[in-house]
C-alpha positions in Angstrom: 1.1 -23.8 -65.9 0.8 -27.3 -64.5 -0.6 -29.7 -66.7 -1.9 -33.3 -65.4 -0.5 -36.8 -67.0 -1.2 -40.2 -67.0 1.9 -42.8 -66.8 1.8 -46.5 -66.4 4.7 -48.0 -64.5 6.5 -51.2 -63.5 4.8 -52.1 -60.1 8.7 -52.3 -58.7 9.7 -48.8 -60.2 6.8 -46.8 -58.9 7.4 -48.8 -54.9 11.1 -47.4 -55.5 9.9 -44.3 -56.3 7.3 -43.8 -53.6 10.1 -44.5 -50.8 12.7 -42.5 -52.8 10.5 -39.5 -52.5 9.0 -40.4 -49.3 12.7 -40.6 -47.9 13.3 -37.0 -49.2 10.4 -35.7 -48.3 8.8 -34.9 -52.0 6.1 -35.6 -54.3 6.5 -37.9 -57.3 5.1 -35.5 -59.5 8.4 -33.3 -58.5 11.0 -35.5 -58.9 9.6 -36.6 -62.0 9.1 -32.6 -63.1 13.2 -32.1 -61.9 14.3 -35.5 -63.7 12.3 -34.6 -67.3 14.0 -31.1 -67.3 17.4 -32.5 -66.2 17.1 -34.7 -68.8 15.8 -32.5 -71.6 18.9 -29.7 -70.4 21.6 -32.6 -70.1 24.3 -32.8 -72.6 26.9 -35.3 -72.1 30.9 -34.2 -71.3 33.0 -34.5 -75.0 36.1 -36.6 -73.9 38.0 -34.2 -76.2 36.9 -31.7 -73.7 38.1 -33.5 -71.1 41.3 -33.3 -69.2 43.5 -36.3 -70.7 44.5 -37.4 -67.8 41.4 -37.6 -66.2 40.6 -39.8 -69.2 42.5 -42.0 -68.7 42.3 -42.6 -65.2 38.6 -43.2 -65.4 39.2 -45.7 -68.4 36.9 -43.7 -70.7 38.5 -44.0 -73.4 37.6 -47.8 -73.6 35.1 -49.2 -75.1 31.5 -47.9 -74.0 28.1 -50.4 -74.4 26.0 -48.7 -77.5 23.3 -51.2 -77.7 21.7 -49.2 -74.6 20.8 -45.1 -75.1 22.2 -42.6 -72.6 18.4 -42.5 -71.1 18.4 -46.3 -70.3 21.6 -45.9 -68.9 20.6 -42.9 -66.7 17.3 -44.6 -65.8 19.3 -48.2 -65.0 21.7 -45.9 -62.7 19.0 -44.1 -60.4 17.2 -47.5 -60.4 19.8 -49.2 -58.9 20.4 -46.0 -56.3 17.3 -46.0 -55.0 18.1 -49.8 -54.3 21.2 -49.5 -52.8 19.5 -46.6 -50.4 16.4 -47.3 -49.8 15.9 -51.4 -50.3 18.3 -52.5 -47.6 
């Protein structure tokens, strides 16, 4: 069952939006739907898990920037995609 919303965004963020989805050929209201269940399913990597030398040649096991959650950094990261794709 679909159920209509109301959001209010940034003027900026909804123009990247409407060519991000216009560029692939879908509705807002779908990428949003895929995103919000992506989100709600996602569950970061432990770096125990990890393979240890993979680690280290990422340099994850430095220090990491916790003054920002792992949403902001996820939303920060598809903002500036969309840029670097679609804002030329």
């Amino acid at each position: 069952m679909k159920k209509e919303i109301k959001v209010t965004l940034d003027k900026d963020v909804l123009e990247l939006a409407e060519a991000y989805a216009q560029a692939e050929g879908q509705s807002i209201s779908d990428i949003v739907e895929r995103y919000l269940k992506a989100l709600c399913e996602y569950e970061p990597p432990r770096i125990e898990d990890l393979d240890p030398e993979l680690v280290a040649m990422a340099g994850m096991g430095g220090e990491i920037d916790e003054t920002k959650s792992d949403k902001e950094l996820i939303a920060e990261a598809i903002v500036e995609n969309v840029k670097e794709k679609h804002l030329k």
